[in-house]
GULO-843087 format. One line per field, with one value per residue (C-alpha): x, y, z; residue in three letters. Coordinates in Angstrom, 1 decimal. Each point is the difference from the previous one (the first is absolute). Layout:
GULO-843087
X [X, ...]
Y [Y, ...]
Z [Z, ...]
residuo [ALA, ...]
//
This chain:
GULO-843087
X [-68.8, 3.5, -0.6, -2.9, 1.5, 3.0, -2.9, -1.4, 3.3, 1.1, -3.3, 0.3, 3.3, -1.2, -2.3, 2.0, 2.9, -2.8, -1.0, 3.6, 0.8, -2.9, 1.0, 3.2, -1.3, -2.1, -3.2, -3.4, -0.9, -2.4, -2.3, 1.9, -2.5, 0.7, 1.8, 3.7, 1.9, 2.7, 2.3, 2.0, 3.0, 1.6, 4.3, 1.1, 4.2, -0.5, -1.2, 0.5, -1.2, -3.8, -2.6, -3.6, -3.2, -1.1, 0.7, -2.9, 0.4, -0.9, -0.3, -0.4, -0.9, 2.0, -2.4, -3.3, -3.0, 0.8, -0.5, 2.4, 0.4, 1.1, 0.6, 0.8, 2.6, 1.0, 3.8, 2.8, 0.2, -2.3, -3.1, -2.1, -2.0, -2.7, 0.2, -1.3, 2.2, 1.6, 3.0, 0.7, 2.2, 0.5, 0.2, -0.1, 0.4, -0.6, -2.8, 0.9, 0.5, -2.3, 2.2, -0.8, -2.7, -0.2, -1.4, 0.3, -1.0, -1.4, 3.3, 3.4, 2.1, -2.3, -1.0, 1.6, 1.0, -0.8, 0.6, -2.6, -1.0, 0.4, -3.5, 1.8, 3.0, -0.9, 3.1, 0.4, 0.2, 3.2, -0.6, 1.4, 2.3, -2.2, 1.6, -1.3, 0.8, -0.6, 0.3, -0.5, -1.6, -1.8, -1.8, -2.4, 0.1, -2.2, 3.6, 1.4, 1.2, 2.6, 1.7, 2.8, 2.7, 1.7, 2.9, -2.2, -0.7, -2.8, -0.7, -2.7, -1.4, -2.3, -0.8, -1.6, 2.7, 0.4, 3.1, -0.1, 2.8, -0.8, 1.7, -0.4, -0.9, -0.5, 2.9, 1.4, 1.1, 2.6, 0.3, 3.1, 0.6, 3.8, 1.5, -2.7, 0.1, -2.7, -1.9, -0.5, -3.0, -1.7, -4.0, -0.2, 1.5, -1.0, 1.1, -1.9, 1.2, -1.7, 0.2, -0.3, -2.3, -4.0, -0.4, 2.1, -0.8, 0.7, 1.0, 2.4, 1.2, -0.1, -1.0, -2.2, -2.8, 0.2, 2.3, -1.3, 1.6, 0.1, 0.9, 1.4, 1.0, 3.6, 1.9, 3.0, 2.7, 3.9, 2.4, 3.9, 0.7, -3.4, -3.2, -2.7, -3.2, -0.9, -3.0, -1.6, -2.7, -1.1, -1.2, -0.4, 3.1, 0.8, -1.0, 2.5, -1.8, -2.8, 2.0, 3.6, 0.4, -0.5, -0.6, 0.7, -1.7, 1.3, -3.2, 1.1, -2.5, 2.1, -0.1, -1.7, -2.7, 0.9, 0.3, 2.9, 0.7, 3.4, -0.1, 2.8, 0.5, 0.8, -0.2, 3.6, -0.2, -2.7, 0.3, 3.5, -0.6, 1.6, -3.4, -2.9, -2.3, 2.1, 1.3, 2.0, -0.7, 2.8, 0.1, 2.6, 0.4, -3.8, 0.2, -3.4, -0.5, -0.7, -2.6, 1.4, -2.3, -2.4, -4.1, -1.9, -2.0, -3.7, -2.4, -0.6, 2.2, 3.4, 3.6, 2.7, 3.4, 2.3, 3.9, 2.0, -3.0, -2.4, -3.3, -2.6, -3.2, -3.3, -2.9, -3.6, -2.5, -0.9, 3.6, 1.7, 3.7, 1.9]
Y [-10.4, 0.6, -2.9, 1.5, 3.6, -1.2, -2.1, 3.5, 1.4, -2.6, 0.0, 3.6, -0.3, -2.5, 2.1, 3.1, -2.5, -1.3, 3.5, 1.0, -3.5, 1.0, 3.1, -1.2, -2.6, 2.3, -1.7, 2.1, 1.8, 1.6, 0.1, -0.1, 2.8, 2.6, 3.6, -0.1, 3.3, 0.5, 2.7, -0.2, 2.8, 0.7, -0.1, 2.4, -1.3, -1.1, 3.4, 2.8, 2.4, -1.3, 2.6, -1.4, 1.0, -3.4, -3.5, -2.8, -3.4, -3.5, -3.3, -2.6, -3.1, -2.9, -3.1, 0.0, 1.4, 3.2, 3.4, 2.9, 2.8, 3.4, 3.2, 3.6, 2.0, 3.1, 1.4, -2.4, -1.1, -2.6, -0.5, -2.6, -2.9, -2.4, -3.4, -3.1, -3.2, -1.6, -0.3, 2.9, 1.2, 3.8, 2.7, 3.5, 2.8, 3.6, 0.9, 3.6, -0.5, 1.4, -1.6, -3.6, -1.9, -3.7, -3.2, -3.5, 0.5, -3.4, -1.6, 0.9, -1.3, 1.9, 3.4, 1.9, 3.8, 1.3, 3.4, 2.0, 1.8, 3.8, 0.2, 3.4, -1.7, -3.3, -0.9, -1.1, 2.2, -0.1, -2.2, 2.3, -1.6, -3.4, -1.9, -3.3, -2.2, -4.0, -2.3, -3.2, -1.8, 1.5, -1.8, 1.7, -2.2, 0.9, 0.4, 2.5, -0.4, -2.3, 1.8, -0.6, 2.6, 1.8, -2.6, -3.0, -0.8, -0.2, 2.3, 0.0, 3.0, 0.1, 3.7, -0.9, 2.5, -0.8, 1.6, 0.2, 1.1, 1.8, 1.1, 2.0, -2.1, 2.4, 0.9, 3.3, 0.9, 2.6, 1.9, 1.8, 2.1, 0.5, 3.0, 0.7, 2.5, 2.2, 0.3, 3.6, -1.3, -1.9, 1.3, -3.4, -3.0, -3.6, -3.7, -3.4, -2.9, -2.9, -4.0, 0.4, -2.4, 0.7, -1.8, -1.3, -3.2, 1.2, -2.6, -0.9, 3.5, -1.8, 2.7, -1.5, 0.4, 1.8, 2.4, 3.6, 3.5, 3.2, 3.2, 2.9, 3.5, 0.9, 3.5, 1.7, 0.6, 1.1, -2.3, 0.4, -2.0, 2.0, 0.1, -3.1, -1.0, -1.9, -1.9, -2.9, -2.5, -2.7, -3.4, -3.7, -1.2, -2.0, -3.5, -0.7, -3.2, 1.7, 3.3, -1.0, 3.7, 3.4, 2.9, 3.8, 2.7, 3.2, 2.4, 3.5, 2.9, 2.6, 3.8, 0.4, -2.5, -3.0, -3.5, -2.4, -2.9, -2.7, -2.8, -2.4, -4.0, 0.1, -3.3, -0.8, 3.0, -1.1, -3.9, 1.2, 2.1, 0.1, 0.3, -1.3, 2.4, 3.2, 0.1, 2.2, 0.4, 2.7, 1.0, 2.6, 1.9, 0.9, 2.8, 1.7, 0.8, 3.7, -0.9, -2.0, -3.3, -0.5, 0.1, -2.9, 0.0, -0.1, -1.4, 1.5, -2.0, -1.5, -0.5, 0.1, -0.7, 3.1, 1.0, -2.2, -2.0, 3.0, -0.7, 2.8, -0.4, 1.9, 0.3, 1.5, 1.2, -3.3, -1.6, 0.6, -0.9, -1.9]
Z [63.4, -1.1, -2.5, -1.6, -0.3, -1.6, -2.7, -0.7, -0.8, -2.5, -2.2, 0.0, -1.1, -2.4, -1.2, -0.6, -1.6, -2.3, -1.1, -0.6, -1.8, -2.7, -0.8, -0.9, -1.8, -1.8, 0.8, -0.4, 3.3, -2.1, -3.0, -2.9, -1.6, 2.6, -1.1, 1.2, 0.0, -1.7, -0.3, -3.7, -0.1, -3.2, 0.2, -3.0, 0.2, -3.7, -0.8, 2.6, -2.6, -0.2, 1.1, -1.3, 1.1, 0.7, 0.0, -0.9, 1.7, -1.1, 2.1, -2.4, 2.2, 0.0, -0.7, -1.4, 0.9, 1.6, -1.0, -1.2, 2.2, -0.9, 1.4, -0.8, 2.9, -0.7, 0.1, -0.5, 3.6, 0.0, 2.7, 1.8, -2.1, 1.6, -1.4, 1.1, 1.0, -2.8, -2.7, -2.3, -3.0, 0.5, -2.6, -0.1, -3.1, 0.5, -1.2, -1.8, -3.3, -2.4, -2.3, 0.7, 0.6, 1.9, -1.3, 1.4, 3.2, 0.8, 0.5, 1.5, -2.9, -2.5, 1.2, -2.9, -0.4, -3.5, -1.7, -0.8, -3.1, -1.0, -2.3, -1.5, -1.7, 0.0, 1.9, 3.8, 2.6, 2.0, 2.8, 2.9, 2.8, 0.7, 3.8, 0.9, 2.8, 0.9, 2.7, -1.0, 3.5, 2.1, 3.0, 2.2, 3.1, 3.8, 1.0, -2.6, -3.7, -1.1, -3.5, -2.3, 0.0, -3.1, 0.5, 0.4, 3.6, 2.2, 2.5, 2.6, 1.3, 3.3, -0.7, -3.6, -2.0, -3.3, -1.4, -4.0, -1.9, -3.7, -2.6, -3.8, -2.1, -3.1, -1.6, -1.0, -3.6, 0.0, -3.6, -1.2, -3.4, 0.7, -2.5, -1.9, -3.1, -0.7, 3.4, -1.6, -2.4, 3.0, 1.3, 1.5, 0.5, 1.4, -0.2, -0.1, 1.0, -1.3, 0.7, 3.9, 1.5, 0.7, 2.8, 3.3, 2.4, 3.6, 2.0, -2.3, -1.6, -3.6, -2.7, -2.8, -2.6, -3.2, -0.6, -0.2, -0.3, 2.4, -0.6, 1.7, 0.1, -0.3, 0.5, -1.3, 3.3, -1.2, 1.3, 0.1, -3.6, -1.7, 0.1, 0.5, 0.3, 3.6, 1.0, 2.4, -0.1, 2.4, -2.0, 1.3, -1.5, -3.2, -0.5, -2.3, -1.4, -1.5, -0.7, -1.3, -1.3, 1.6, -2.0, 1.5, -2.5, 0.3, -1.2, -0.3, -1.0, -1.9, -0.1, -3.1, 1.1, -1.9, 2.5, -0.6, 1.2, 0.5, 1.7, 1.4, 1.4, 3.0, 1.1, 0.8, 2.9, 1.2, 0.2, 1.2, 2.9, 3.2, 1.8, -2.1, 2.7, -1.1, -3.7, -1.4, -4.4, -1.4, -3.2, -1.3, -2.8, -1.4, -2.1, -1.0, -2.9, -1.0, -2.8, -2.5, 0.3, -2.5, -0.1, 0.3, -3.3, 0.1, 2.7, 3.1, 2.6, -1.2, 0.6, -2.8, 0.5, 0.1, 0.8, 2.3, 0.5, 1.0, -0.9, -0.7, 1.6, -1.5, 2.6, -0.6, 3.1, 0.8, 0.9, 3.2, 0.0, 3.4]
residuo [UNK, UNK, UNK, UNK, UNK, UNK, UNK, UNK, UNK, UNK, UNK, UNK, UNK, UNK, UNK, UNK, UNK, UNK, UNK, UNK, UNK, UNK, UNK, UNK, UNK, UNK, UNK, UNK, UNK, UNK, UNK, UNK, UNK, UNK, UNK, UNK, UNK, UNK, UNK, UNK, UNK, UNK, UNK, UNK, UNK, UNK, UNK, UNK, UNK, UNK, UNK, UNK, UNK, UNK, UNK, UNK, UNK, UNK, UNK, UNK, UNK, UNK, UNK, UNK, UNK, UNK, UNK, UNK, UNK, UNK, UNK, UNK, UNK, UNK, UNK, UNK, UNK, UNK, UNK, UNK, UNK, UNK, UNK, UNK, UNK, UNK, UNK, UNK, UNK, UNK, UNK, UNK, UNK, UNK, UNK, UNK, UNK, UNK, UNK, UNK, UNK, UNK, UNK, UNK, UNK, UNK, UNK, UNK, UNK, UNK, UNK, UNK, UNK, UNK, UNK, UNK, UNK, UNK, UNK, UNK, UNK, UNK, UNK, UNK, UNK, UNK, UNK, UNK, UNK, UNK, UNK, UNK, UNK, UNK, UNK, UNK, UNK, UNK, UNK, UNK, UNK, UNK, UNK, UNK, UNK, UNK, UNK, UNK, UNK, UNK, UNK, UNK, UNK, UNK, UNK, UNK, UNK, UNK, UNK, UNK, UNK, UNK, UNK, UNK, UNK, UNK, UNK, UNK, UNK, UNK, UNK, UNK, UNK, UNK, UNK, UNK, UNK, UNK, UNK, UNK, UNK, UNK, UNK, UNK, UNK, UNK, UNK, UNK, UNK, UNK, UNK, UNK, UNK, UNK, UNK, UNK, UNK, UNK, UNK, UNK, UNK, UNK, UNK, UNK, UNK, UNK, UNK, UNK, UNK, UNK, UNK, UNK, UNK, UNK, UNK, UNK, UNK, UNK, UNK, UNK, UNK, UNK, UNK, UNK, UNK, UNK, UNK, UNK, UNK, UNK, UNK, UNK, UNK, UNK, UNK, UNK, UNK, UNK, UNK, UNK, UNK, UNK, UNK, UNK, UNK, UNK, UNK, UNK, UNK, UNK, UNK, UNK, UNK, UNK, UNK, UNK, UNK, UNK, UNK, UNK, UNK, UNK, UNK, UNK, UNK, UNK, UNK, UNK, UNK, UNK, UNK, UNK, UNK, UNK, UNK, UNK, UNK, UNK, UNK, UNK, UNK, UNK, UNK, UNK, UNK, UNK, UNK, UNK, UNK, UNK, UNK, UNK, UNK, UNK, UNK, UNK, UNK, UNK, UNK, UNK, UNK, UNK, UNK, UNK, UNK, UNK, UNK, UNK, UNK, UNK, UNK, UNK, UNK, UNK, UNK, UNK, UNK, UNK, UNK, UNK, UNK, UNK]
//
């Protein structure tokens, strides 16, 4: 009797080994089709100062035959996901930009952010403060997930908690008009900045396409060596291959209603900077001028070259400056 018993016990013991062993090994204890839970939470240590209204995620499947999934969460915190069994990429973008729109989305390496177009001017809209985030493996196992960490590892979690780490990816343009003469004979003032790139590979946070231009407001603040003009954009960067220059226009809308314009390479500060996500353009000593640059003669739009490389600008109804 004893004999049997102690039978019983070691094939149960077999049994539950056996069980234990697969999971391990990873082998399917259940349809490889069925929903697992996930829950995926965003870690903002690359950029503590994110607040978006939402984040859109993207499991690009490993081999072939498998569909994308996507979801939208709310808040920056992240949320639960269902996804069946299987190996991933992972990528998420906020998705609360009305300044870019997405394209690419059938394949991790080339969903693609690209700036969008303001139909009034003809020039891109600024592209707002666009985070992304990747993990390059994911695999949703009946055990858990098994993912690669920011510094390359693996890490299995039982629970299913995908940790995702983003960061900005557009970059910020930071304009100064140091000691400027004539702020007096400024209505309004703004800047374009053109040669930044129209478009932005996520997973890789390579900027490229063709070049466009973006412009922005700019206002007159007194500073301790005189007065200057000071304004912001966000853009997608420069691809310095397909734009070896960058131009910043300086378009300035005088008192007496005439528009001028000067504009400036500054490509040295920019392929220069510190921290190609915030750059910092400064130009000093602009002096406008009271009213001594010439008419454009005839036509109803041009630009003729004018004192210390002002250029007059004559608009009619139909033309809306930057």
């Amino acid at each position: 009797m004893m004999i049997r018993q102690t039978a019983i016990s070691l094939v149960i013991l077999s049994m539950l080994l056996s069980v234990l062993t697969s999971c391990r090994h990873k082998d399917i204890l259940c349809p490889g089709n069925e929903p697992h839970t996930l829950t995926v939470k965003f870690m903002w240590d690359k950029a503590p100062e994110a607040a978006p209204d939402g984040m859109t995620l993207y499991f690009f499947p490993a081999g072939e035959g498998t569909r994308i999934w996507r979801f939208d969460i709310a808040g920056r915190e992240g949320g639960n996901v269902e996804i069946p069994q299987g190996e991933y990429r992972f990528l998420a973008v906020n998705n609360d930009l009305p300044g870019v729109m997405f394209s690419g989305e059938d394949a991790y390496g080339n969903f693609t952010a690209n700036t969008r177009k303001n139909q009034e001017t003809g020039l891109m809209r600024p592209t707002g403060m666009l985070y992304g985030g990747t993990v390059d493996h994911v695999e949703v196992t009946p055990c858990g997930i098994i993912y690669t960490t920011p510094e390359g590892t693996m890490k299995e979690c039982r629970q299913g908690l995908l940790r995702c780490h983003p960061d900005s990816l557009s970059c910020v343009y930071n304009v100064i008009f140091r000691r400027c003469e004539g702020v007096e004979n400024i209505r309004t003032a703004s800047a374009c900045l053109q040669g930044e790139a129209s478009a932005l590979r996520v997973a890789y946070d390579t900027p490229g396409g063709e070049p466009v231009a973006t412009a922005f407001p700019l206002e007159s603040i007194r500073l301790t060596d005189g007065d200057a003009l000071t304004g912001c954009t966000t853009v997608l960067g420069i691809d310095t291959e397909h734009a070896p220059s960058v131009t910043l226009t300086l378009n300035v809308e005088r008192t007496d209603g005439k528009h001028i314009a000067k504009s400036f390479d500054v490509t040295d500060q920019v392929v220069n900077s510190m921290n190609p996500h915030n750059v910092f353009i400064i130009i000093t000593g602009v002096e406008i001028p009271a009213g001594d640059t010439p008419d454009t003669p005839g036509g109803d739009v041009g630009i003729d070259v004018g004192v210390d490389g002002w250029q007059t600008i004559e608009i009619d109804l139909g033309t809306t400056l930057p």
